[in-house]
MARVEX-297020 format. One record per residue (C-alpha): residue in three letters; y, z, x. Coordinates in pm, whole numbers, plus 50000, padded with zeros to 5 digits. Example, Ala and Ser with C-alpha at 12.3 -4.5 7.8 and 13.67 -1.06 7.14 Angstrom:
# MARVEX-297020
ALA495505078051230;SER498945071451367;
This chain:
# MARVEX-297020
UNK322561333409237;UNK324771365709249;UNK326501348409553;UNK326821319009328;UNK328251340709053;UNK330661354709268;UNK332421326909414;UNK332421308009022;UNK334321342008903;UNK336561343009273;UNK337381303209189;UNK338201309108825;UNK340591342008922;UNK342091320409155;UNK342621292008887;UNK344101318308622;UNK346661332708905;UNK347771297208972;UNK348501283408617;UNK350291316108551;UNK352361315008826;UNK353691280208748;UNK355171286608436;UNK356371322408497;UNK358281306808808;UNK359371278508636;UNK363051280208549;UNK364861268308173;UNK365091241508143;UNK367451240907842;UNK370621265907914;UNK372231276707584;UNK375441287007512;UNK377461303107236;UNK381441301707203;UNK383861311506985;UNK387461295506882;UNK390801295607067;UNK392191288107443;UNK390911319907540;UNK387801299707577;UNK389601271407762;UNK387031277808119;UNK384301265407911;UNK385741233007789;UNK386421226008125;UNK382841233108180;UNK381521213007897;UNK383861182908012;UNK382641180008318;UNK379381188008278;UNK380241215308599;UNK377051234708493;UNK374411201008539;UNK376631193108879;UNK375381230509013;UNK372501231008904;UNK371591198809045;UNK373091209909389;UNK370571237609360;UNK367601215009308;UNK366821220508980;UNK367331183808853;UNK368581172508486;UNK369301211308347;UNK369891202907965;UNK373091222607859;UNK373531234007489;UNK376641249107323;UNK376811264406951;UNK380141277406777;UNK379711312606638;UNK382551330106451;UNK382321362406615;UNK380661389906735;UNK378201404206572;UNK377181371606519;UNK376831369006901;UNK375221398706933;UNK372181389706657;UNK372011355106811;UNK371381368107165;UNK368711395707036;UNK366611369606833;UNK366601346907160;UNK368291318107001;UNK370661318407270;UNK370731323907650;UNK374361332107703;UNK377001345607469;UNK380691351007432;UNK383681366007306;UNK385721402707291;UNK384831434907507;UNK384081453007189;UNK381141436207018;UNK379991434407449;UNK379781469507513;UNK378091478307151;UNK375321459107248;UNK375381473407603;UNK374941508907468;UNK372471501107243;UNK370011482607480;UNK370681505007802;UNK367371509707937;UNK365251487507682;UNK366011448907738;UNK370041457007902;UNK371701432007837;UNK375211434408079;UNK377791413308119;UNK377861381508329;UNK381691381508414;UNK385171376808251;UNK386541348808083;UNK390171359908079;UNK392811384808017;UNK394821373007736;UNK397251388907480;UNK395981389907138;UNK398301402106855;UNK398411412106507;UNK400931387206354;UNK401651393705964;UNK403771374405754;UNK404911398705473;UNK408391410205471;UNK407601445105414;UNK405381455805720;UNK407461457506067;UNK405061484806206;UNK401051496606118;UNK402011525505907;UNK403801496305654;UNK400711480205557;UNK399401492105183;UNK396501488104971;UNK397861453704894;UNK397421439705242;UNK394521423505430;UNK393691418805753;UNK391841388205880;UNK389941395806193;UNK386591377406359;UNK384261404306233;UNK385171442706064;UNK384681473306329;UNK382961452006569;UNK385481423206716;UNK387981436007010;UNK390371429006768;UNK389141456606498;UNK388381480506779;UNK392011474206930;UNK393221478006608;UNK391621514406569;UNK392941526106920;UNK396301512606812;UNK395791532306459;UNK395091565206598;UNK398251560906848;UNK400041553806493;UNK398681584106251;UNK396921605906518;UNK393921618806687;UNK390801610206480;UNK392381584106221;UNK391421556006406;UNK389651542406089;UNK392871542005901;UNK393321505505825;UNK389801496205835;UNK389831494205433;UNK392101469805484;UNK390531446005697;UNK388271412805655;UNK385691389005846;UNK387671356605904;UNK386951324006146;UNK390511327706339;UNK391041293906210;UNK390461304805835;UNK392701332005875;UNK395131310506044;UNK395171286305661;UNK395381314605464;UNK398601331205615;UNK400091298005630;UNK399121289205234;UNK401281318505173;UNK398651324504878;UNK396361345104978;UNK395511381705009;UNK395251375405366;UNK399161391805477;UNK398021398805862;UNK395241382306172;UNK394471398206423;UNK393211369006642;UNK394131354006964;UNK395831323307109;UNK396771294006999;UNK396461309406651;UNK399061334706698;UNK401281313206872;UNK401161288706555;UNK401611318306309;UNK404501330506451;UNK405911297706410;UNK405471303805984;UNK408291314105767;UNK408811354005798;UNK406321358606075;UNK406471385206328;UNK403971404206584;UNK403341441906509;UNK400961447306804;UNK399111434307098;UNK395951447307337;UNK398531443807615;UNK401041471907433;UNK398261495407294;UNK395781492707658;UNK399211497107844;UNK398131460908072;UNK396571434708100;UNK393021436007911;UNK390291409407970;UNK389741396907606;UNK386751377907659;UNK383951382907852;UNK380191365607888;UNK376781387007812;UNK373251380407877;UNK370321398707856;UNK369161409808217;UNK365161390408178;UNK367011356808150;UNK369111363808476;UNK366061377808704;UNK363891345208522;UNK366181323408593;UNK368231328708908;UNK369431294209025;UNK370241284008623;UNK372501321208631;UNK373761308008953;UNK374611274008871;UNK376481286608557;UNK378501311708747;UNK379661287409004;UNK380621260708719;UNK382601288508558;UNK384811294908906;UNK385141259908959;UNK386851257408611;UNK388681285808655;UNK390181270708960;UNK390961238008825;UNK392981258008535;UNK395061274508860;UNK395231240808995;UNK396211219108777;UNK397401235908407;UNK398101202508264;UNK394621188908290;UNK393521216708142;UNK395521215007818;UNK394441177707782;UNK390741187707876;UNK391181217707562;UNK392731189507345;UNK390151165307400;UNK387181191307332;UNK388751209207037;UNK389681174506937;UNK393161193906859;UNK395871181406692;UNK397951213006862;UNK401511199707041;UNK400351199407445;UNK403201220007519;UNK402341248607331;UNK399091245607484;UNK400291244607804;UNK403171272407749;UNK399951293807675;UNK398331284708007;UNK401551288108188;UNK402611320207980;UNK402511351308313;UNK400811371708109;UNK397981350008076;UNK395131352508321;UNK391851332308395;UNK389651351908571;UNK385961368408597;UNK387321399008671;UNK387241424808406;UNK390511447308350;UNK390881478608183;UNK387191473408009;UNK386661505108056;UNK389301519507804;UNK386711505807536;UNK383961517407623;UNK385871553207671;UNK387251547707336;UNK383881532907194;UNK381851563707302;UNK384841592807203;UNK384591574906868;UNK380651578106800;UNK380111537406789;UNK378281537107099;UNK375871567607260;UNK376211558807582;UNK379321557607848;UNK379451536908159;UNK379831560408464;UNK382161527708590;UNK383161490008491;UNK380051480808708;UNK377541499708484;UNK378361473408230;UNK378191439608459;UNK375201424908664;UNK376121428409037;UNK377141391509066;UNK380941399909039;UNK380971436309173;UNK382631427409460;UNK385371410709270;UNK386891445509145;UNK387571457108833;UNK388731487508614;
């Protein structure tokens, strides 16, 4: 009987390790992704268009992967999307990033997957009165994707304390507002609203400084001194060690799309077009893609200066000894500052 015993409980433990295993090694079968607005996320309409992430992951045996994509309006909206698991893989500015790297460093850590791009973003204003940041009065607003959080509100800041000095990097943060770029985009060109300024990113700035009166006071590239990556992709690090062909598959759809963009700049405007379902003029579209300053790329530049600034500041409580402390080793050898 006791023999009998044994074996029934030896069967059963080998029953329990079995159905757990299945699941636990099982892979998503659902990838989802969150976006924001603008050409700066022009490598994942390519991606969407083609469908580059089912192609890979196919290739990598994993059969019909199901690919979902949500529009958020910026980052902190990112940020709470990613930490109540609605989402698998977010986007958008180094800021909002590296906040949420600090605060889950050595809990869940979420890192970042790689680069989008390094873009210049400026602040483009269209009231007669303000040619530099120390113009701006109580009568002003800035739009922005979301107040202290974006990359454009924390650019804003380092370019503030350049402007008025060490420790007024808060300045003009009375003065700015959570906007969609494409809301703040109508309301400077209504000319009606308190909205006088966006910070935002292309094509939106190229199509304000197109208004009546318009002019740039600032860009990332001017106040960084270089090139800056303005977007980048995060994930927490559980969904990249559960899911390592899915992570894999994604990451080799996002360099195929950032080669075709090398390769061929005018499919990519008409892929953007399409996907945006834009009504934008193809050549400014492809003057952006075209522009020198603009780069495609997963490798992150000058990220660093953030997270430096971030942590002198007292956002964040915790400072990257390097770019690498903030990205999974996928793209380490790909270099970085």
């Amino acid at each position: 009987m006791m023999n009998w015993l044994k074996g029934a409980i030896a069967a059963l433990a080998l029953v329990a390790v079995a159905g757990g295993s299945g699941p636990a090694s099982a892979e998503t079968g659902n990838l989802r992704i969150a976006q924001q607005y603008g050409i700066g996320y022009l490598p994942f309409h390519i991606i969407k268009h083609r469908q580059l992430i089912e192609k890979h992951a196919k290739a990598a045996g994993l059969g019909e992967l199901k690919v979902s994509w949500v529009s958020l309006g910026g980052g902190s909206a990112m940020n709470d999307a990613l930490l109540s698991d609605s989402v698998d893989l977010v986007s958008g500015g180094v800021a909002p990033f590296i906040t949420l790297w600090a605060k889950t460093k050595g809990s869940i850590d979420v890192k970042g997957v790689a680069a989008l791009d390094a873009l210049p973003i400026a602040l483009v204003t269209t009231n007669p009165a303000v040619k530099t940041l120390k113009d701006f009065t109580e009568k002003d607003r800035i739009g922005l994707p979301s107040v202290k959080v974006s990359i454009q509100a924390v650019t804003l800041q380092m370019a503030a304390e350049q402007a008025f000095g060490e420790g007024r990097h808060e300045t003009l943060d009375p003065l700015t507002v959570s906007l969609k770029h494409p809301d703040a985009y109508a309301a400077l060109a209504s000319g009606k609203s308190e909205v006088t300024a966006h910070f935002g990113g292309p094509p939106f700035q190229q199509q304000e400084l197109l208004l009546p009166g318009a002019r740039k006071i600032i860009d990332n590239y001017g106040v960084l001194g270089g090139p800056a990556t303005f977007n980048v992709i995060w994930a927490k690090a559980a969904f990249r060690q559960a899911n390592p062909k899915v992570y894999g598959a994604f990451l080799a759809a996002l360099k195929e799309a950032i080669e075709l963009i090398k390769a061929d700049p005018k499919e990519a405007a008409r892929i953007y077009l399409a996907e945006d379902e834009s009504k934008l003029d193809e050549a400014l579209v492809l003057g952006i893609i075209n522009d020198p300053q603009t780069r495609f790329t997963t490798q992150p530049l000058n990220v660093t200066k953030y997270s430096d600034f971030l942590f002198k500041t007292g956002a964040i409580k915790a400072k990257p000894d390097s770019w690498k402390d903030l990205f999974f080793a996928d793209i380490h050898a790909e270099g970085g500052s």
